[in-house]
C-alpha positions as CSV (number, residue, x, y, z in Angstrom):
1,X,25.3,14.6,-14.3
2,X,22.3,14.4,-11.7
3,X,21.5,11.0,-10.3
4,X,18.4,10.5,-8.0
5,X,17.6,8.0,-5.3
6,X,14.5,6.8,-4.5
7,X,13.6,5.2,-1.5
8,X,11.3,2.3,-1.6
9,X,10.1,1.3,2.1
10,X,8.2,-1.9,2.3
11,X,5.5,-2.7,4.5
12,X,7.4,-5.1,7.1
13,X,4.8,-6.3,9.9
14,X,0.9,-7.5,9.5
15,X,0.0,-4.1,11.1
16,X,1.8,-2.1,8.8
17,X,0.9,-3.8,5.4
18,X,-2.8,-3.5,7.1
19,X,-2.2,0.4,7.4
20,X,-0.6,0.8,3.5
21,X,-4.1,-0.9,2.4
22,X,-6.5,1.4,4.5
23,X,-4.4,4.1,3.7
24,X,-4.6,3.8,-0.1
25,X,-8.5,2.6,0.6
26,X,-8.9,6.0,2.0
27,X,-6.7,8.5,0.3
28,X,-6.3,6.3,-3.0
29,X,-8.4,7.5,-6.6
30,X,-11.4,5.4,-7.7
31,X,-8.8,2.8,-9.1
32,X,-6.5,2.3,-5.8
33,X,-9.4,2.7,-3.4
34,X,-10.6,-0.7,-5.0
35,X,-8.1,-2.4,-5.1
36,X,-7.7,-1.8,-1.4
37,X,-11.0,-2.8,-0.9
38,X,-10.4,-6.4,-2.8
39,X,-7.4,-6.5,-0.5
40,X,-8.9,-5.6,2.7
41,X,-11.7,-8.8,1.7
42,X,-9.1,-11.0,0.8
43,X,-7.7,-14.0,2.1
44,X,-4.2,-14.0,2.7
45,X,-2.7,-15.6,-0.8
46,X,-5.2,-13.3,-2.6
47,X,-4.1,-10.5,-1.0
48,X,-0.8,-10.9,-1.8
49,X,-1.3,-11.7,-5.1
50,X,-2.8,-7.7,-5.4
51,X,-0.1,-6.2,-3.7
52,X,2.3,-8.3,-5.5
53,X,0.5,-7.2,-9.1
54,X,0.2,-3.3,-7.9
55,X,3.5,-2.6,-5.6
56,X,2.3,1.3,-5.9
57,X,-0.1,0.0,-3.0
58,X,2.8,0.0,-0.6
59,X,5.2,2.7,-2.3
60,X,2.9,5.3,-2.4
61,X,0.7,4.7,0.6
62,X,3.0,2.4,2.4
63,X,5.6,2.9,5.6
64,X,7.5,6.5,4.9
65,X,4.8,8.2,2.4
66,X,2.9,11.4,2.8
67,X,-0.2,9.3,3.2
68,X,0.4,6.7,5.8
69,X,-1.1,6.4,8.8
70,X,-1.4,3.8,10.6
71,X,-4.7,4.7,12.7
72,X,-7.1,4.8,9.6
């Protein structure tokens, strides 16, 4: 038998939960790009309610992915 990991970084500071949004604003489909967008608007509880309903925010576009960048 074969088992995978997967490693799941999460976005730590203000500046890089700041960067996983821009970062799926910018590189994100139609979908995610919105949902960034909402995010980048939001308030603070609001904003974690999003990134709380769609964790794919930070583990695809967050700390340690092919996207990141924190100068977006």
């Amino acid at each position: 038998m074969c088992y995978g990991t997967t490693v799941i970084y999460r976005a730590v500071t203000e500046k890089q939960t700041r960067a996983s949004i821009k970062t799926a604003h910018h590189y994100g489909g139609e979908f995610f790009s919105k949902l960034a967008e909402a995010a980048l608007l939001a308030d603070p509880r609001n904003r974690s309610r999003i990134l709380d309903a769609f964790p794919e925010i930070v583990s695809k576009y967050g700390p340690g992915s092919a996207f990141y960048n924190e100068y977006l």
